[in-house]
Structure formats: C-alpha cells, structure tokens
N, CA, C and O of each residue as an XYZ file, in Angstrom:
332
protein
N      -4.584     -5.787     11.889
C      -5.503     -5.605     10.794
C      -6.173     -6.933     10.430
O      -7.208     -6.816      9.775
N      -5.836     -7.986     10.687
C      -5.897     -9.437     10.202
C      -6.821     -9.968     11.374
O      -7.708    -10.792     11.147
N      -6.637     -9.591     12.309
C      -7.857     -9.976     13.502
C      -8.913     -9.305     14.003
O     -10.052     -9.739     13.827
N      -8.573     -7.683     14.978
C      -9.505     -7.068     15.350
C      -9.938     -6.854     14.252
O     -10.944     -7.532     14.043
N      -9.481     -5.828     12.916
C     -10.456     -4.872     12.044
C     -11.343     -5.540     11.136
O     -10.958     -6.228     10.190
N     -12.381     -5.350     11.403
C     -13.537     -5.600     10.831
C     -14.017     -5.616      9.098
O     -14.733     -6.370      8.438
N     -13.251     -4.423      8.789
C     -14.212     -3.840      7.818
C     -13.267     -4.610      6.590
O     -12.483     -5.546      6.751
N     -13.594     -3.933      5.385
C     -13.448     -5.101      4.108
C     -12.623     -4.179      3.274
O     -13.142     -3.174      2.789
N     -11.157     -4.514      3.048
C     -10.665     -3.765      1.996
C      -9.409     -5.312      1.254
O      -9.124     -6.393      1.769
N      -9.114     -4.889      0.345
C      -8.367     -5.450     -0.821
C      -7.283     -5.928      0.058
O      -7.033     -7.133      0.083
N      -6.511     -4.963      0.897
C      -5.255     -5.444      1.436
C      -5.436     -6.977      2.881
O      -4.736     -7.853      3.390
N      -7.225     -6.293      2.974
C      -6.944     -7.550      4.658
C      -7.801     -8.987      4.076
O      -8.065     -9.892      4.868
N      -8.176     -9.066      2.671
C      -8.897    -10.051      1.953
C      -7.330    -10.578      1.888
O      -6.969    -11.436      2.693
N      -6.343    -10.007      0.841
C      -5.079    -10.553      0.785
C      -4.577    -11.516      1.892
O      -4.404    -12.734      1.853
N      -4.382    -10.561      2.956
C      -3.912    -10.926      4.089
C      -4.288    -12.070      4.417
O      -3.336    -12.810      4.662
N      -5.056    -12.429      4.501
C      -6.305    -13.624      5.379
C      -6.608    -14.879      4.621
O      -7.141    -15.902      5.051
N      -6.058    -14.546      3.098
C      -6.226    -15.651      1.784
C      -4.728    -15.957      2.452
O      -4.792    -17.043      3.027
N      -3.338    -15.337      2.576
C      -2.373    -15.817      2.446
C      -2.015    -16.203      3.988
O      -0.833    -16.340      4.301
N      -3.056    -16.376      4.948
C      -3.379    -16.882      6.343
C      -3.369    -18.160      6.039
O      -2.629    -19.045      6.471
N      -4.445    -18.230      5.077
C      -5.064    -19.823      4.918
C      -4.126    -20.480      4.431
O      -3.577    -21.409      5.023
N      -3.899    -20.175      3.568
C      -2.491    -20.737      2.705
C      -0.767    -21.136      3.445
O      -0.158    -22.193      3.611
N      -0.561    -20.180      3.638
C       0.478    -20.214      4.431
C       0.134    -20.054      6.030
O      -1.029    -20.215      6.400
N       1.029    -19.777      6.839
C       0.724    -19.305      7.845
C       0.425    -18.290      8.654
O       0.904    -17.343      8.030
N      -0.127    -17.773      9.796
C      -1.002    -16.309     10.371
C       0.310    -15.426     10.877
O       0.199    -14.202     10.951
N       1.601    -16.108     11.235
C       2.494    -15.660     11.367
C       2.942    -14.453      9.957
O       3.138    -13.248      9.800
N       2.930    -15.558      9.265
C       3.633    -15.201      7.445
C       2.830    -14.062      6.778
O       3.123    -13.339      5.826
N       1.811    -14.114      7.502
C       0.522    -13.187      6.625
C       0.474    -11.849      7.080
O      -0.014    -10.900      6.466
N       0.996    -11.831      8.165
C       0.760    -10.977      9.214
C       1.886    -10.090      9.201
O       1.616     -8.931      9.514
N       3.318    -10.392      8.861
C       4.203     -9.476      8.204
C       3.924     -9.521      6.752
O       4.287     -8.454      6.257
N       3.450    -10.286      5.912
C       3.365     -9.700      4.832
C       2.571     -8.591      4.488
O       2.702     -7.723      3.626
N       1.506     -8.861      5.562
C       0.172     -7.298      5.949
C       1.032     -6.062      5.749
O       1.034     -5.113      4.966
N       1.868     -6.527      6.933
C       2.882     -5.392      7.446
C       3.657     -4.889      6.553
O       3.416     -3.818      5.996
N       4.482     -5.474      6.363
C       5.262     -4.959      4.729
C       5.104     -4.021      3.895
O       5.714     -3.023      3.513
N       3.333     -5.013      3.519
C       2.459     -3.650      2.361
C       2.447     -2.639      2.724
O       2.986     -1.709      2.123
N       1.645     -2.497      4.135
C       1.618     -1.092      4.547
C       2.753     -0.252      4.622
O       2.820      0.931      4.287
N       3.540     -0.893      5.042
C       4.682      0.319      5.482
C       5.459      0.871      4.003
O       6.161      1.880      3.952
N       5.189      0.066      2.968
C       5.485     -0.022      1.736
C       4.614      1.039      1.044
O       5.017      1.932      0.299
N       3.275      0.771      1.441
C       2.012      2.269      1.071
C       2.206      3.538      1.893
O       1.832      4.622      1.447
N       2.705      3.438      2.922
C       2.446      4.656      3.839
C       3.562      5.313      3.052
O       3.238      6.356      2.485
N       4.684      4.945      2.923
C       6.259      5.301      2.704
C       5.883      6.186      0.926
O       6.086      7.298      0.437
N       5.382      5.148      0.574
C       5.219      5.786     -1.111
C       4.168      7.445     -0.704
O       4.424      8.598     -1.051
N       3.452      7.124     -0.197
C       2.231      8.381      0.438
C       3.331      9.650      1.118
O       3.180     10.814      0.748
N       4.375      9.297      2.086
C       5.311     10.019      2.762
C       6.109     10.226      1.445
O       6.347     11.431      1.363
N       6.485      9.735      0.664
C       7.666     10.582     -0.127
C       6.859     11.119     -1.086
O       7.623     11.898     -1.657
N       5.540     11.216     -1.756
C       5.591     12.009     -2.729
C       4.260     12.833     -2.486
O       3.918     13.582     -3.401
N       3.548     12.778     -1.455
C       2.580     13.691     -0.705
C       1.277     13.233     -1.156
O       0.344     14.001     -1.389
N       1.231     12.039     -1.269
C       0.003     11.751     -2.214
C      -0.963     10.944     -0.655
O      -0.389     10.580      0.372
N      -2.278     10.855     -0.871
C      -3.316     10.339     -0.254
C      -3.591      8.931     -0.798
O      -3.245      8.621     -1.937
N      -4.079      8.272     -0.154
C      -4.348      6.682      0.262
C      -5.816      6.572     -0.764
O      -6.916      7.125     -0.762
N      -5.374      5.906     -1.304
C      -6.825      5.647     -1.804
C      -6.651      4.117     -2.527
O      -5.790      3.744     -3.324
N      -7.895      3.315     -1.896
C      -7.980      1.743     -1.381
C      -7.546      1.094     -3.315
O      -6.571      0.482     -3.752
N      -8.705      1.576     -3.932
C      -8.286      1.461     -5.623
C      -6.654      1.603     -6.116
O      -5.746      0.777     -6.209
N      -6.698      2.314     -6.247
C      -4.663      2.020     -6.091
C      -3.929      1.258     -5.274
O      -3.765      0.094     -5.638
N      -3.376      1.646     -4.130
C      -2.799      0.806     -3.139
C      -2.884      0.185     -2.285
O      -2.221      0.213     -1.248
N      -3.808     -0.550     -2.617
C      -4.041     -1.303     -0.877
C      -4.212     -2.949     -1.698
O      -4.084     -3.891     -0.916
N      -4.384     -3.186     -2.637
C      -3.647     -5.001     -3.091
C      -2.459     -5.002     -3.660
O      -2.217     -4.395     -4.703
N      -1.583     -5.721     -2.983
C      -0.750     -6.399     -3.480
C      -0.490     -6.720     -4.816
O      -1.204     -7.637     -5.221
N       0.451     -6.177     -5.791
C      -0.100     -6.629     -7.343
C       0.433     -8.249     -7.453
O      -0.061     -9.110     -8.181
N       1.182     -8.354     -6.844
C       1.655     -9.959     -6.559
C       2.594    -10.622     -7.652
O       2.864    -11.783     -7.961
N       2.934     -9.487     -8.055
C       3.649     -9.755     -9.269
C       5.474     -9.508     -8.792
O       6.539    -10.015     -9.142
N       5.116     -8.619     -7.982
C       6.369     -7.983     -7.143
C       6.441     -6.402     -7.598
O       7.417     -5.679     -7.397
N       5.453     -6.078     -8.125
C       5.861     -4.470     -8.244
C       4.620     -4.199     -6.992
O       3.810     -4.922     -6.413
N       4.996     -2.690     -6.951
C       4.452     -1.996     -5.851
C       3.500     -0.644     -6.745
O       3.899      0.099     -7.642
N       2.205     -0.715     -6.107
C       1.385      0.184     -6.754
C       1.608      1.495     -5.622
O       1.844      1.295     -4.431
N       1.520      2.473     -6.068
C       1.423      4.067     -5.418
C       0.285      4.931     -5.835
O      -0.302      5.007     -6.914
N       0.139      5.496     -4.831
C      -1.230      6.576     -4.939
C      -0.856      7.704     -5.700
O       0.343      7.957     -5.582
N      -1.540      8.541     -6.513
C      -1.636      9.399     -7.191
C      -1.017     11.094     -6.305
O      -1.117     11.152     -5.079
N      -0.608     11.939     -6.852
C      -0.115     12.982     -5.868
C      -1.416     13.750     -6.050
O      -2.070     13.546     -7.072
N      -1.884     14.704     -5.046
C      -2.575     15.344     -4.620
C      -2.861     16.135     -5.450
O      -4.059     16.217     -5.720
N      -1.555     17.342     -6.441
C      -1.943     18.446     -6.775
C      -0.960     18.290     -7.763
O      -0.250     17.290     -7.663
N      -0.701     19.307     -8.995
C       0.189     19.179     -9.877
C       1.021     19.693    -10.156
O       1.609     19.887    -11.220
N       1.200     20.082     -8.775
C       2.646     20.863     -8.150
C       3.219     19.950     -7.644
O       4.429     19.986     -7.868
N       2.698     18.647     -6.699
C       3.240     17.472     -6.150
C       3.849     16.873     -7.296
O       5.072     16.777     -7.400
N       2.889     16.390     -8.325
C       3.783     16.013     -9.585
C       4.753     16.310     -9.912
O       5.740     15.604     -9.706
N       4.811     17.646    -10.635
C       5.931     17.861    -10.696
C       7.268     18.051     -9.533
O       8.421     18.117     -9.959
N       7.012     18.118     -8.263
C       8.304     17.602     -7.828
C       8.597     16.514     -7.576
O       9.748     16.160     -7.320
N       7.559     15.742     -7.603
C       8.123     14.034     -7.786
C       8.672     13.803     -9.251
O       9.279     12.734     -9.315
N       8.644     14.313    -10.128
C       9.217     14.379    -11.494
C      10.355     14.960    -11.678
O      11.324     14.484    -12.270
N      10.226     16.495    -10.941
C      11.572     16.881    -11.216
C      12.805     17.085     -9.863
O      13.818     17.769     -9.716
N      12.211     16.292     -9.211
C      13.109     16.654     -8.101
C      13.551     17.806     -7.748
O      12.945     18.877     -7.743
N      14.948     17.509     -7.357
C      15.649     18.908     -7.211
C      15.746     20.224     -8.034
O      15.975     21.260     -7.410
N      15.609     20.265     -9.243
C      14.958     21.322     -9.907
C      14.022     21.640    -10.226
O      14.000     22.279    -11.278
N      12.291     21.292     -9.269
C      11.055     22.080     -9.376
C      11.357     23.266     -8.402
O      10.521     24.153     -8.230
C-alpha cells in the first residue's frame, strides 16, 4: 500500500508520514497492523469500510470501527448472545 498504490486515503498519508520519520520497514507493519485491525473490526460486527471512520489511525491508541450495516447488525453487536 505504501509503494505501488497510488491513490490518496488517510491510512497511506499516515503510513508514508511515519516512513519519513521513522523507518519504511516500521511504517510498513504499522500499515499492516491498521488494516488487519480494520478488516477484523468489519469481520466481527458485519459492518462496511468506510475511509471517514477507519482508515486513520487515531494515534492516541484507541481503534476507530465502522458503523454496522443494518439495525439488526446493531443489535447483535449489542446484545450478543441474546439477539
């Protein structure tokens, strides 16, 4: 994401600031991290990717998640085992 991809989102601006800074090694799992950190939040509660929510780093150490789809998803991310 940090070399070939072209295009312009929040997570590969991150990436490429913390290139300069640190090193392309360091940046390059931290890329990695996020994502697998966004995909995973998207896989457990059925929700879609959308760049405004999850794709920067809040850098604070919390982790932002995408919104669920429908409000049936909600509620079983709310109630778990008893929706």
């Amino acid at each position: 994401m940090l070399k070939r991809y072209k295009g312009k989102t929040a997570l590969r601006a991150w990436g490429l600031k913390l290139a300069k800074t640190k090193c392309h090694a360091k940046a390059t799992v931290a890329v990695a991290r996020e994502l697998v950190v966004i995909m995973h939040a998207m896989w457990r509660d059925g929700s879609e990717y959308t760049e405004a929510l999850g794709a920067a780093p809040s850098g604070d150490g919390r982790r932002r998640t995408a919104e669920p789809r429908t409000a049936a998803a909600k509620d079983r991310k709310l109630l778990g085992a008893y929706a």
